[in-house]
N, C-alpha and C positions, 0 to 999 in steps of 0.2 A: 596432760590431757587438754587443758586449755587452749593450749597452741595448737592444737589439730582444729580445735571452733573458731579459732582467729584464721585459719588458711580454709575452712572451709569453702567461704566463698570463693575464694580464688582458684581451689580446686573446680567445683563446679563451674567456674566461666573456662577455665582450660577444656573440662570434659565436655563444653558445649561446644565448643569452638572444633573441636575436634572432630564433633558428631558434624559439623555442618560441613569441616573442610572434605570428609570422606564422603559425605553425602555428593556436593557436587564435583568430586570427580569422575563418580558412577554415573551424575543426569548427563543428558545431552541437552546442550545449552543454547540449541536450537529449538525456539518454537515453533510447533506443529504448521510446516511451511503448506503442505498440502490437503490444512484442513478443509475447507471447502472442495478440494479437486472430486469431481465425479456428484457436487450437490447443485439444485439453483440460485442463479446468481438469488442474491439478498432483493426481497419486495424494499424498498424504497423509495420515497418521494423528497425532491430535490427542486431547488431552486437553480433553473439558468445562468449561467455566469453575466451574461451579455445582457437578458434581456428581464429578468427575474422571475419569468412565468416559471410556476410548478410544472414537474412535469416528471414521471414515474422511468426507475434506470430500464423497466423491463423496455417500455416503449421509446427507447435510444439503440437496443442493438436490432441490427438488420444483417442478416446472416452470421459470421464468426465475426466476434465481436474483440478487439484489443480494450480494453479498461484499464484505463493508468490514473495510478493514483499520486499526485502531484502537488509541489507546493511553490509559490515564486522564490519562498527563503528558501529554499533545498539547494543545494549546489551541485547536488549529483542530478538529479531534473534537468541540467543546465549542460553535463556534459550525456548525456541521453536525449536530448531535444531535437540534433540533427538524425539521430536512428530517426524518431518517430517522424518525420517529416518527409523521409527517406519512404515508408512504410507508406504515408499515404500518398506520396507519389504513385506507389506498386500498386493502389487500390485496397489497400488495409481499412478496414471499419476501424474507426479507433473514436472511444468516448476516455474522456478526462474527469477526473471528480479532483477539482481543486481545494486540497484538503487544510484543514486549522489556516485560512489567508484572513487572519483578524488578529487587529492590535494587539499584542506587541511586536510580534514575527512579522506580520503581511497587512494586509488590504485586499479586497477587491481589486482596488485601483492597481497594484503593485499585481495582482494576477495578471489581468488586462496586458500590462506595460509588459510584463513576460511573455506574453502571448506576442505580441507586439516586436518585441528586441526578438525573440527566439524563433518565430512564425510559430503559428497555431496548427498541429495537423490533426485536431477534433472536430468530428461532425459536430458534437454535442459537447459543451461544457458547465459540470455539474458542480455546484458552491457546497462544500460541506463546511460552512463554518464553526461549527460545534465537536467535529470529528466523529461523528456518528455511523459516518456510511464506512469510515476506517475499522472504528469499533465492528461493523459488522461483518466485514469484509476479515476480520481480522490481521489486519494491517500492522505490521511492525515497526514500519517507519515509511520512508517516502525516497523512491518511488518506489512502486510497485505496480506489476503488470499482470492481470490475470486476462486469458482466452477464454471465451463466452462461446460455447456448440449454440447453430444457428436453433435451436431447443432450448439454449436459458442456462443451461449445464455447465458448470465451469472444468474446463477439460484441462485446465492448467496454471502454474502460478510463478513467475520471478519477480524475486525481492532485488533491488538495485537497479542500476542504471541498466539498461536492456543495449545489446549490441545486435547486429543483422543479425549474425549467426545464430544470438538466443533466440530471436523475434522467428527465423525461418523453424527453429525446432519446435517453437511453440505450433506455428501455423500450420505445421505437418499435420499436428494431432488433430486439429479440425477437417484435415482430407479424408 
């Protein structure tokens, strides 16, 4: 009888393990990509990248709006830089919210300098250096791209590096 109280423990962490491994083979291990699709964009106020005046995301989109969410460490940002540049050649609104660029990862300085090596195709560029506008945006990592209806309304969302083809499906949903 003893020896069932000496393996109890070990019992239990198997049955745990067990309960967890079943668990996530049922979840989908995608989070909710399209949580915000169909709400408005997040009230927000942000600091300039360039110039550090405050300044609110609502009063950055002018008609359909691209919103990329962006870091100078990101390496996928880096190969997604000539789409966006590509985009606002074509006339694309597109606002950037340069996300966690503070010591240890980045800088300002080190945004800038990306901006700079990669070309800039934001109207507006918005410093999140706390990741807050990410948290709100529900952001999973960097980049990410959400579509703004000329109304506020986020009518769409990709997570990664954005290519024409994505960027032209997203911009449908705004016709």
């Amino acid at each position: 009888m003893k020896r069932w109280i000496a393996f109890s423990p070990l019992l239990i962490l198997v049955a745990l393990g067990l309960m967890f491994l079943f668990f996530s083979l049922k979840r989908n291990p995608q989070i909710e990509p399209g949580k915000l699709v169909g709400k408005p964009v997040p009230m927000l106020t942000m600091a300039r990248l360039d110039t550090g005046e405050m300044m609110t995301l609502a009063s950055t989109l002018k008609g359909p709006t691209l919103i990329n969410i962006w870091a100078s460490w990101c390496a996928p940002c880096q190969i997604e830089a000539p789409v966006l540049m590509q985009l606002k050649q074509q006339g694309v609104h597109l606002v950037g919210i340069d996300y966690e660029d503070d010591p240890p990862r980045g800088s300002p300085q080190a945004a800038q300098g990306f901006l700079e090596k990669f070309g800039n195709p934001f109207a507006y560029v918005l410093a999140d250096p706390d990741g807050r506008a990410g948290i709100e945006f529900g952001a999973t990592g960097v980049p990410e791209t959400y579509l703004v209806g000329a109304d506020g309304i986020i009518l769409a969302k990709h997570t990664g590096p954005l290519t024409v083809e994505e960027a032209d499906a997203m911009l449908a949903k705004a016709r």
